[in-house]
C-alpha positions as CSV (number, residue, x, y, z in Angstrom):
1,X,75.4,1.1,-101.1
2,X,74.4,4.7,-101.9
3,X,76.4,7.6,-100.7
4,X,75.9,10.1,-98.3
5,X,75.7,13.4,-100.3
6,X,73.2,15.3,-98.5
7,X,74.5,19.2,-99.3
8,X,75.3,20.8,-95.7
9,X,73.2,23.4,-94.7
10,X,74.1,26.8,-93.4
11,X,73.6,25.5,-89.9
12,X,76.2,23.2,-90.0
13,X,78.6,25.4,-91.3
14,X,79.1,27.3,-88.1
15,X,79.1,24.2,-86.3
16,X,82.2,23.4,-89.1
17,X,83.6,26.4,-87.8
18,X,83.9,25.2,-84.5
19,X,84.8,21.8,-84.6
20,X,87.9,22.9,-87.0
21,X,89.2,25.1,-84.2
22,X,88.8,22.0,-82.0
23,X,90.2,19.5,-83.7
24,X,93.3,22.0,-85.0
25,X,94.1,22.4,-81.7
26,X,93.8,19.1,-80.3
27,X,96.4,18.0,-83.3
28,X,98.7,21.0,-82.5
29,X,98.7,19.6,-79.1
30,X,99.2,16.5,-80.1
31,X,102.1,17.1,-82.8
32,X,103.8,19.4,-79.7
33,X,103.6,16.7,-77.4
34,X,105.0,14.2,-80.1
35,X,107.8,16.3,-80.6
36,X,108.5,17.1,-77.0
37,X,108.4,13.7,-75.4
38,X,109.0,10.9,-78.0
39,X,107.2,8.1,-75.7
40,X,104.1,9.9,-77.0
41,X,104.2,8.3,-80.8
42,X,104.1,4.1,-80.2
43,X,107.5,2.4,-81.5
44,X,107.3,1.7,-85.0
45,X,104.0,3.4,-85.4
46,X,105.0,6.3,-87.5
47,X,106.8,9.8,-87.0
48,X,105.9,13.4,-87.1
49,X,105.9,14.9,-91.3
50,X,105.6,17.4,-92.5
51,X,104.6,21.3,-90.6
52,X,100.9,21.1,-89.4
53,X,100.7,17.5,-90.9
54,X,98.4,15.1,-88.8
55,X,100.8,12.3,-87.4
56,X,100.7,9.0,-89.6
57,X,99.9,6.9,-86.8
58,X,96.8,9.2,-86.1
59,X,96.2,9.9,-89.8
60,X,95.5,6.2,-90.7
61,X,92.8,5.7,-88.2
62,X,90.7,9.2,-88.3
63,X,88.9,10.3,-90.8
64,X,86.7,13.4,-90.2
65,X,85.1,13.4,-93.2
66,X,82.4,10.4,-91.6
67,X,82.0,12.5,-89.0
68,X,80.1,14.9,-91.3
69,X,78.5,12.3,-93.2
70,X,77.1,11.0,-90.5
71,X,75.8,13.7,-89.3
72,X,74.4,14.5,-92.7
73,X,72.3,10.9,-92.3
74,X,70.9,11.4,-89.1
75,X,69.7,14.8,-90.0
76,X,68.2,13.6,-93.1
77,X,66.6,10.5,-92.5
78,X,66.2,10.0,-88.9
79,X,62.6,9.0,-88.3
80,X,61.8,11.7,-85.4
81,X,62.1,15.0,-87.0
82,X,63.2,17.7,-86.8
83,X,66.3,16.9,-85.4
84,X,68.4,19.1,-83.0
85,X,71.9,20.4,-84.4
86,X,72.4,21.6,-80.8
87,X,71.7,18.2,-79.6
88,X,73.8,16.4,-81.9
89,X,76.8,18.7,-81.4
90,X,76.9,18.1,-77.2
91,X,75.6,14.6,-78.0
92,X,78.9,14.3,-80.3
93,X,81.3,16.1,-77.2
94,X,80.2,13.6,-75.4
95,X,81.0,10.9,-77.2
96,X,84.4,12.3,-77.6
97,X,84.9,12.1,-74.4
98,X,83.6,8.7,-73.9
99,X,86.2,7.6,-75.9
100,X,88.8,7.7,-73.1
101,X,87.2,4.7,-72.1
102,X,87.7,6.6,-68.3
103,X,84.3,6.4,-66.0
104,X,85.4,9.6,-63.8
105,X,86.2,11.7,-67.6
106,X,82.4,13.4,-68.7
107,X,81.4,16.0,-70.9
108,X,78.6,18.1,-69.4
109,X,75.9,19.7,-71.3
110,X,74.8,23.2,-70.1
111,X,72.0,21.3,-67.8
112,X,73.7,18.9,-66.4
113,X,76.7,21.2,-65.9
114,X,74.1,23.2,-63.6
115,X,73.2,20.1,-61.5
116,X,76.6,19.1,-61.1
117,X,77.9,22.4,-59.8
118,X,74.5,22.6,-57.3
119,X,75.7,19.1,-55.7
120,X,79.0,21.0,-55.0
121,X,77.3,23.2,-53.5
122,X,75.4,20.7,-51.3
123,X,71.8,21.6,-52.6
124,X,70.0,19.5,-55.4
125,X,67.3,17.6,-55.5
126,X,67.1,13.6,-56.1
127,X,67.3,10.5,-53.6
128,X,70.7,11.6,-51.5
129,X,72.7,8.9,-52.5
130,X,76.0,9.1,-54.3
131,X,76.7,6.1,-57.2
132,X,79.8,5.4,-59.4
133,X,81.3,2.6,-61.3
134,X,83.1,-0.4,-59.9
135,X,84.1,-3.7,-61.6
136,X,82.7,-1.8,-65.1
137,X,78.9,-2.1,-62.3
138,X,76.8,1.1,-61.4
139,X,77.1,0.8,-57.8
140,X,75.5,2.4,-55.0
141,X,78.7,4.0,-53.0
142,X,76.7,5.9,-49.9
143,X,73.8,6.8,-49.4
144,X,73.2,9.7,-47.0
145,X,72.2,9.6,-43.4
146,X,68.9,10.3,-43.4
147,X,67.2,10.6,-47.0
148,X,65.5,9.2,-49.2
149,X,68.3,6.6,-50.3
150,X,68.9,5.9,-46.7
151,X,65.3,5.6,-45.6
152,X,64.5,3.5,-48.3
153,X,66.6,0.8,-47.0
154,X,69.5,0.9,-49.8
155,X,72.7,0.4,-48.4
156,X,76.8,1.1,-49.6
157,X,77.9,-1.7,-52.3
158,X,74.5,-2.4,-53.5
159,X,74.6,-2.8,-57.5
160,X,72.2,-0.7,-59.2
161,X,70.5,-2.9,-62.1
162,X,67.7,-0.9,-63.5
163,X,66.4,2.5,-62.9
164,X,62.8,3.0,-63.4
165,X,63.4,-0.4,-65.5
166,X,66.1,0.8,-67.7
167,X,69.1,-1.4,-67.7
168,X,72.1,0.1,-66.4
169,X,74.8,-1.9,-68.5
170,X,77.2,0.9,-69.6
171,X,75.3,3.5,-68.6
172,X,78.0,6.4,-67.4
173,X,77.5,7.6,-64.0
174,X,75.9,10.8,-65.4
175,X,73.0,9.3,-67.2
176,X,72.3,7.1,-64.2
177,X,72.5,10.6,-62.2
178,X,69.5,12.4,-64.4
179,X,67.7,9.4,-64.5
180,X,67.7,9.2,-61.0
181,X,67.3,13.0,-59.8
182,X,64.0,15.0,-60.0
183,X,61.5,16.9,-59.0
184,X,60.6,16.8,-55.2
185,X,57.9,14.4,-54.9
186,X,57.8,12.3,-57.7
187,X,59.3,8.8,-57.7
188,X,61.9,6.7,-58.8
189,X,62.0,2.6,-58.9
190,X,65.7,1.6,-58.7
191,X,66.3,-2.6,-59.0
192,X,69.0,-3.5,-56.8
193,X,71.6,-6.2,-56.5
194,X,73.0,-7.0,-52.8
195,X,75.5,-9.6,-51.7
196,X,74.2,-12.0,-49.9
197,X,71.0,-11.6,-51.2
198,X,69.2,-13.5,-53.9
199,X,67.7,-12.1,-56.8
200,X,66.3,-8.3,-57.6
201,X,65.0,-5.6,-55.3
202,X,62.8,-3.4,-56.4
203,X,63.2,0.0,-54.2
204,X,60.2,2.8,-54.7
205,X,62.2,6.1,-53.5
206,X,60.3,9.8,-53.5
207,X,62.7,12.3,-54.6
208,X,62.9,15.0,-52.1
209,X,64.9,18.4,-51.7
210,X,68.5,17.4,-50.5
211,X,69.9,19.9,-48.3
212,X,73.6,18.2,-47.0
213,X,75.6,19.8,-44.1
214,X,78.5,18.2,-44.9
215,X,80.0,18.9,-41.5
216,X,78.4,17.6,-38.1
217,X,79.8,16.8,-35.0
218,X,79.2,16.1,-30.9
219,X,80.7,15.5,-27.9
220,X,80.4,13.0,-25.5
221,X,80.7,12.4,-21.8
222,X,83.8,10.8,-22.5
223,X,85.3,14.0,-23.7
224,X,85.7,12.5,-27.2
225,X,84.7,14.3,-30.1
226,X,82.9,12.8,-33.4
227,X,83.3,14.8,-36.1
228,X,81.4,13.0,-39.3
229,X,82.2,14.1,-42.7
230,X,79.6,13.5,-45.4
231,X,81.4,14.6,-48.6
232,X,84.3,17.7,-49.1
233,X,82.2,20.7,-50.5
234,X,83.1,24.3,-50.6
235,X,81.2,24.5,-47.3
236,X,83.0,21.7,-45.5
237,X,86.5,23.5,-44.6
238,X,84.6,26.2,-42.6
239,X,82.5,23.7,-40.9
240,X,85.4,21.4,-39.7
241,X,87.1,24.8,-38.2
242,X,84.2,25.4,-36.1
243,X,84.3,22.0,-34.9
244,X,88.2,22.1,-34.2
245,X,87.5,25.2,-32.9
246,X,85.1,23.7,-29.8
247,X,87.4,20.4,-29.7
248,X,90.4,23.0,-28.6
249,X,88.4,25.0,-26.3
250,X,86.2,21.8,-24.8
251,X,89.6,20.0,-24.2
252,X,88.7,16.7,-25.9
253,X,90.4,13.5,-25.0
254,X,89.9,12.0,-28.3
255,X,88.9,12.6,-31.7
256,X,86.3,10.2,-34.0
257,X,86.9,11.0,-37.9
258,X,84.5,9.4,-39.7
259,X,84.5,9.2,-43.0
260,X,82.0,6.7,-44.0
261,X,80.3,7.0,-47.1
262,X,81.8,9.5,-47.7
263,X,82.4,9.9,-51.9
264,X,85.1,12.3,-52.0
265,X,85.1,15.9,-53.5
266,X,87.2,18.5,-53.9
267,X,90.9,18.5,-53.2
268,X,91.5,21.3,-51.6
269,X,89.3,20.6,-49.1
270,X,90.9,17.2,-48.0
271,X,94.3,19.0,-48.1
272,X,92.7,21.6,-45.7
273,X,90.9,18.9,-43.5
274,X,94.6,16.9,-43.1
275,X,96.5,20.0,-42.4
276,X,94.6,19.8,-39.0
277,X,96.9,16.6,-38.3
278,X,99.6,16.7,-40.8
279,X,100.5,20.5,-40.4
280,X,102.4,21.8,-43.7
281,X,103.6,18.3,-44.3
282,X,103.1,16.6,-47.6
283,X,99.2,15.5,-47.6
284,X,99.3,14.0,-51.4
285,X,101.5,13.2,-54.3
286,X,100.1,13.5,-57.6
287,X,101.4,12.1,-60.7
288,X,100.4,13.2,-64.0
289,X,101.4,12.1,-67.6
290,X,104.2,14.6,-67.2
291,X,104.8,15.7,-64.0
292,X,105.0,14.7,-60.5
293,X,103.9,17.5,-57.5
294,X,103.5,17.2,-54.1
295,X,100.5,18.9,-51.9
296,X,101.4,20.1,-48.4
297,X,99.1,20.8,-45.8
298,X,98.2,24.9,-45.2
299,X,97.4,25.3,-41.6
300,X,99.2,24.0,-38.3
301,X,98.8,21.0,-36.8
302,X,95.6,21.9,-34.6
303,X,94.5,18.1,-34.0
304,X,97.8,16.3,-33.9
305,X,98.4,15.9,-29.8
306,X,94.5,14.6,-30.0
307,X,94.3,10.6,-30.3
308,X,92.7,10.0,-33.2
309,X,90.2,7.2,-35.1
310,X,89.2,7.6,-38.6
311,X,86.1,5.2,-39.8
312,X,86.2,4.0,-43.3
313,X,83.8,1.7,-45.5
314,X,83.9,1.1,-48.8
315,X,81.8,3.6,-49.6
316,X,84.8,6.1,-48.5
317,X,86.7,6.9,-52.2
318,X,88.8,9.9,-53.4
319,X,89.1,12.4,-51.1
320,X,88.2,10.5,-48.1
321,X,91.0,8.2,-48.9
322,X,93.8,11.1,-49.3
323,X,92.9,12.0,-45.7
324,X,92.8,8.6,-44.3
325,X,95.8,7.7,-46.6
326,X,98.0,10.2,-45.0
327,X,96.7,10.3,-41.3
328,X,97.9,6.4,-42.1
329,X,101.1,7.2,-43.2
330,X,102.4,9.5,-40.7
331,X,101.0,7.2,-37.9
332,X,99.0,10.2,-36.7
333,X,95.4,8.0,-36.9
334,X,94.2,4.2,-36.4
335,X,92.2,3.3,-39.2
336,X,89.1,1.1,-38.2
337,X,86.1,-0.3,-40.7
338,X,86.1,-2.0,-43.9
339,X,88.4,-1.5,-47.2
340,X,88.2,1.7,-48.7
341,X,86.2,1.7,-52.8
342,X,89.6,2.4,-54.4
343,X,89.6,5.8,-56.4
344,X,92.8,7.2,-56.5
345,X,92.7,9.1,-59.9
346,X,92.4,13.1,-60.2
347,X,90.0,15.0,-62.2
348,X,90.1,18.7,-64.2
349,X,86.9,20.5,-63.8
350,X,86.2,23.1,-66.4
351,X,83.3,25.1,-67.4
352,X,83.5,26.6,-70.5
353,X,81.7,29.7,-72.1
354,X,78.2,28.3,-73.1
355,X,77.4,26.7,-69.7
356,X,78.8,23.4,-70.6
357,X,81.6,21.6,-68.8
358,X,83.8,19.1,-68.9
359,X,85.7,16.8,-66.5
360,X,89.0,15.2,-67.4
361,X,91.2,12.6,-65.2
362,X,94.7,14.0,-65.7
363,X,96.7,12.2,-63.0
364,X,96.6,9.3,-60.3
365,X,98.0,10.0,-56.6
366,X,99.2,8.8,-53.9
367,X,99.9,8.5,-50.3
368,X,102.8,10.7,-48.7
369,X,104.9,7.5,-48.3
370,X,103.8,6.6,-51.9
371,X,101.2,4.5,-52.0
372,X,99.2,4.2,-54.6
373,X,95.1,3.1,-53.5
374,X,93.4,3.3,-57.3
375,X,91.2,0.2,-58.0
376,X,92.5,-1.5,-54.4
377,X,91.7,0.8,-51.8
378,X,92.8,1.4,-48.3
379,X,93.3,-1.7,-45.7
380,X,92.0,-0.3,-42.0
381,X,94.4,-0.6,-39.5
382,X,91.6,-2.6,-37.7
383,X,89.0,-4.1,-39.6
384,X,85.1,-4.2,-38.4
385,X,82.5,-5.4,-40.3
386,X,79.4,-4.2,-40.3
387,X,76.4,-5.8,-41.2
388,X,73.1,-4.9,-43.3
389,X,71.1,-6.1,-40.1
390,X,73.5,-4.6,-37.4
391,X,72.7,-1.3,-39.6
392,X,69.0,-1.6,-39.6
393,X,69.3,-2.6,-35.9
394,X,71.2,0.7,-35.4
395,X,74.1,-1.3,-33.6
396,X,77.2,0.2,-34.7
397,X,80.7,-1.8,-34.1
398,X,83.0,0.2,-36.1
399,X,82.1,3.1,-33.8
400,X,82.3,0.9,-30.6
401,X,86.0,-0.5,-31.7
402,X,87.1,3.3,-31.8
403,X,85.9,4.0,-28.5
404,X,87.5,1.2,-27.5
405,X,90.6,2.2,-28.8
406,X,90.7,5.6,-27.6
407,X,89.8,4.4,-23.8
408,X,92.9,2.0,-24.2
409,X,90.9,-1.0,-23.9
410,X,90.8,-2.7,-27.0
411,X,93.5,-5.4,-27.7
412,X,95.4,-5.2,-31.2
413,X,96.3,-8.3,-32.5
414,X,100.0,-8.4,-33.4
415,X,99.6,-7.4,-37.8
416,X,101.9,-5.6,-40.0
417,X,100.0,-2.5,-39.9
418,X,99.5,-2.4,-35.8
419,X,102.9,-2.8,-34.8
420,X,103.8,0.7,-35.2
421,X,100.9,1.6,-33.4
């Protein structure tokens, strides 16, 4: 087989450049750790050398010299030319970070990075629909009340098979994300798998401009309150004081969390939404590869006198189950719906200088009585199924058990998990 001996060009070499600092400090960090914490290096898989030396049990696995002959090939004989050094170089961060083998760790390119942020922000446009990876599946986790997703007829816990008749086996959640968003008006075909329901689904959804309010809620004749929570944005803290705010000066009689469908989002926010229950008590424990901390709540105890029903479905995951988890715990909430989707890991969000970002899981957490949820999910208190055609129908019996409750006329059935109630 002939070598690869392409000369480098001057491009590369400030690409060299980079990629040394990288990798120098990834080893450094490495090497630190090793010496630091001995648990790092696997028993009887070598020891730290020599000062600035790569550990053996890295050293006999990596070699970085393919990384440049590779590159060298695919530059040189790739049948589409020219081809992009910029393109290769986040194309080859990504695939670094794919390597954890982690579906919630990403690299972001500059573009993406931008449409990530904007769906923090709750403005993007696309279908309104969150997706993530279960059982190694892209799966359908919520779509949102009221767009396209939901109007279309796709439902939480369908399995996404195709998109616009690309097959979605180990596709990361990001590539099925810019495959799926676009311009207003044009159209996406997404071939979906349901239980209960034989064979493929073809679903024609126009992309439209999604707007979210992550925050709504109403009150009834009844007094009680609904508050519905549609994912944890930077607006979402605000929003949820103003409805506190008229559940406090309405006097409300009871108090309807739902969560939903909801996917999660940032931490603080959940911290900030339990503190309305939990007051400055612990809210979340997190546990990292070296540390353990504790979150407490930030604010006083607003809602806790207020009886109180959260809604979950398995389309509820991260930090809809930290808030659920510890309204739970404390007994200060009866949890009513369907088992939560399970995500109980943590992620590092950074952007860095050229636009790009990158998201890292660095810890797991659990419930304030130490409960961990990752891959299992949260049991209800109660559970309520509800059905695809109950949905359609727009009958809802997880919201008719919580009233139910709340009025004092539903009858718990003697469980583990109502005794305390």
């Amino acid at each position: 087989m002939a070598k690869l001996s392409r000369p480098i060009p001057r491009s590369f070499l400030v690409l060299l450049g980079i990629l040394v600092v990288i990798v120098t400090f990834s080893f450094g960090y490495i090497i630190g750790k090793d010496r630091g914490v001995a648990s790092v290096v696997p028993e009887g898989e070598g020891q730290v050398v020599g000062q600035g030396d790569v550990p053996s049990y890295l050293a006999q696995d990596v070699d970085f010299k393919q990384f440049w002959e590779i590159w060298n090939f695919v530059k040189g004989e790739f049948y589409r030319q020219p081809v992009s050094d910029i393109d290769l170089y986040y194309g080859s961060l990504k695939g670094l970070v794919s390597g954890l083998d982690d579906p919630y760790s990403v690299y972001f390119d500059p573009e993406e990075a931008k449409e990530f942020a904007a769906s923090l922000e709750g403005s993007f446009e696309g279908i309104g629909a969150e997706i993530g990876i279960k059982d190694d599946r892209l799966q359908l986790v919520a779509p949102l009340d009221g767009l396209p997703a939901d109007q279309a007829g796709l439902l939480p816990g369908d399995w996404i098979v195709l998109i616009d008749g690309v097959e979605t086996t180990g596709m990361s959640v990001e590539s099925a994300v810019t495959r799926i968003r676009g311009e207003k008006g044009t159209q996406v075909v997404l071939t979906i798998a349901r239980e209960g329901v034989d064979g493929l689904v073809d679903y024609t959804i126009t992309r439209d401009k999604i707007v979210i309010d992550s925050v709504k809620w109403s009150v009834d004749d009844q007094n009680v309150m609904t508050i519905s929570i549609t994912t944890f944005n930077h607006d979402t803290s605000g929003l949820f004081s103003e409805a506190i705010q008229e559940a406090l000066t309405s006097g409300v009689t009871g108090m309807i969390l739902d969560l939903r469908s909801n996917p999660g989002g940032l931490l603080t926010t959940a911290i900030d939404i339990a503190s309305a229950w939990v007051g400055y008590d612990d809210v979340v424990i997190e546990r990292s590869q070296s540390d353990v901390r504790s979150f407490s709540g930030v604010s006083a105890p607003r809602l806790q006198g207020i009886p109180t029903v959260v809604l979950v479905n398995g389309g509820s995951a991260s930090a809809s189950e930290i808030v659920s988890g510890a309204l739970q715990d404390y007994g200060y909430a009866t949890i009513v719906g369907t088992q939560t989707f399970g995500k109980g890991s943590v992620q590092d969000y950074r952007e860095l200088d050229d636009g790009s970002a990158v998201k890292i899981t660095t810890a797991v957490w659990y419930t304030p009585n130490g409960r961990s949820i990752n891959e299992e999910g949260i049991a209800p208190d109660v559970v309520v199924e509800f059905t695809p055609e109950e949905y359609q129908a727009g009958i809802d019996p997880q919201d008719q058990t919580a009233r139910e409750i709340l009025a004092g006329t539903y009858e718990f059935e003697e469980t583990e998990s109502t005794q305390a109630q």
